[in-house]
N, C-alpha and C positions, 0 to 999 in steps of 0.2 A: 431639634434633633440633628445627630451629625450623618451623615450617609455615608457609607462605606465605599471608594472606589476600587474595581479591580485593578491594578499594574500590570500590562503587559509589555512580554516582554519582541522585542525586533530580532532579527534572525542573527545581526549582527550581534547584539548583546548577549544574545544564545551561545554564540562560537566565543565570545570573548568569557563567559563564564566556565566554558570549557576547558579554554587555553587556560586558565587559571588554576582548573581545577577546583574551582566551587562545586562543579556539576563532574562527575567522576561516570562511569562503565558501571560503576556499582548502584549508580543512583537508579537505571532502569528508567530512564523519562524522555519524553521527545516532546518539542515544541509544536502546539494545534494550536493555530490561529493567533498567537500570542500569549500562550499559557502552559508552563511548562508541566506535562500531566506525566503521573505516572501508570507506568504499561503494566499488562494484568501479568501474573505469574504464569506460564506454559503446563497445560496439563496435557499429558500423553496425546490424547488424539490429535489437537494443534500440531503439536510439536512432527508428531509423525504424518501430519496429512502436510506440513510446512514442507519437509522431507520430500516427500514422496512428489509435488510438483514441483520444486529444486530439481530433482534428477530428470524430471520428465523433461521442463522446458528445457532446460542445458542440453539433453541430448537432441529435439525435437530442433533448435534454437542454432546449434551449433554452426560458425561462424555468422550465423547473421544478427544476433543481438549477444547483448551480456544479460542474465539472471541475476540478478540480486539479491542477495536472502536479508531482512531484518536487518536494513542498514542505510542511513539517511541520504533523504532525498531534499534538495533545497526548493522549497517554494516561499513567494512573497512573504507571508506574514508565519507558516510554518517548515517545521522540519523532522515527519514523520518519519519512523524506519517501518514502511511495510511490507508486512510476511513476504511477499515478493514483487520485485519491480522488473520489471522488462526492459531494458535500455537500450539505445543505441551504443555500438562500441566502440571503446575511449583508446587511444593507442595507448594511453601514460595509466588505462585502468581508474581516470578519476581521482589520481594520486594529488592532484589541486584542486579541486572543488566534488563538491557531492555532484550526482548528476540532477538537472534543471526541468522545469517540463517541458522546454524544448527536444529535451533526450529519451520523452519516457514514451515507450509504446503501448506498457500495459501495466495497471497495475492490480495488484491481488493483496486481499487481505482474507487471512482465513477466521471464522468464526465461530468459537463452541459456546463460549460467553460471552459474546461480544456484540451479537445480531444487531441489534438495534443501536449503537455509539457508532459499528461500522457501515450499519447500512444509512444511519442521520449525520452525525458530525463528521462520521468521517468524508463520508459523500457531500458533504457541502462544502466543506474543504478543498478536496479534489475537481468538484465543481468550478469552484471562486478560481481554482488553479488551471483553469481546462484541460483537466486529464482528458483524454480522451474516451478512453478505453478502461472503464475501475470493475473488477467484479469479485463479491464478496460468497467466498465457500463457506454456507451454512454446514457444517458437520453432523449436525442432529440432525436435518431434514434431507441431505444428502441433497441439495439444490445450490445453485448459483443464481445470485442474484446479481446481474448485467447492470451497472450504467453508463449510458451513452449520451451523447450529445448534449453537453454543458452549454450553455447559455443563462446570463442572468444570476451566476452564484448555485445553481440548481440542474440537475440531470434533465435533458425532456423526453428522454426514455429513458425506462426504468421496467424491467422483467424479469421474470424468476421462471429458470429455466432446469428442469428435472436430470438428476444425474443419466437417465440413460438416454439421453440428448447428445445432441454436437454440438460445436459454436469453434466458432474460426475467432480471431482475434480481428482487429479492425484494421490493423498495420500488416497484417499478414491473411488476409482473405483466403488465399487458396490452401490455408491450412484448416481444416476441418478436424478439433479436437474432440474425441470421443472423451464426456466430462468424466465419465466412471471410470475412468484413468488417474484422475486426482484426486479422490477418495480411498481411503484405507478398507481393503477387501470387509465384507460383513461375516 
């Protein structure tokens, strides 16, 4: 019997099928771990709870990070665009490379249908990457789920924290975000 192997793909050969134009704006797919997947279609509440913490961090953020909405971020073996990244700020804007995890402060992924890909693959991802700081907006249950402290490929905390909560960011402590600010009114 023959075994089938997967091909993955390196970050490099990602960028070079872009340049090409193999991989197009229209294809909708980003590099996880070596596998180029494709990203779910946007249904209203994402799309408006994306929004709505876009305007929040930028104003909240203003001169001290960049906000990034849905737009790639370079890690070793991938190159997610998550709902929103928190960066350090680039004077050229990033106009030569995506920004690294050296650059990220925070990152956010929001989830309607996505709970479980974002709160496993994508958190072991961002693990292996040591994000630091990743926390996933469930929209159905109006919670955030916190991960912190990568070590070992894997979070070693991990908390699910209720919209009418606070949480400060880890790169910015003395900011205390009321979360029922990044949910779309009921």
């Amino acid at each position: 019997m023959i075994s089938a192997q997967l091909r993955l793909w390196s970050v490099k050969e990602y960028h070079r099928m872009l340049k090409a134009g193999i991989l197009t704006s229209v294809d909708r797919v980003e590099l996880l771990d070596g596998q180029i997947i494709q990203m779910s279609p946007q249904l209203p509440p994402h799309a408006g709870t994306v929004q709505r913490i876009d305007k929040y961090f930028k104003q909240l953020l203003s001169n001290q990070a960049d906000v990034r909405v849905q737009l790639p971020i370079t890690l070793s073996t991938s190159e997610p665009e998550p709902d929103i990244a928190v960066v350090q700020i680039s004077s050229n804007d990033y106009g030569d490379r995506h920004p690294g995890t050296e650059n990220i402060f925070l990152m956010i992924e929001v989830a309607d249908r996505t709970l479980n890909f974002d709160c496993e693959q994508k958190a072991a991802i961002y693990a292996k990457a040591e994000i630091a700081d990743y926390w996933v907006i469930n929209v159905n249950q109006r919670q955030v789920h916190v991960f912190r402290q990568p070590d070992g490929g894997m979070y070693q905390s991990k908390m699910i924290v209720s919209a009418n909560s606070s949480l400060a960011p880890l790169a910015f402590p003395t900011l205390e975000i009321p979360l029922n600010l990044l949910f779309l009114p009921q």
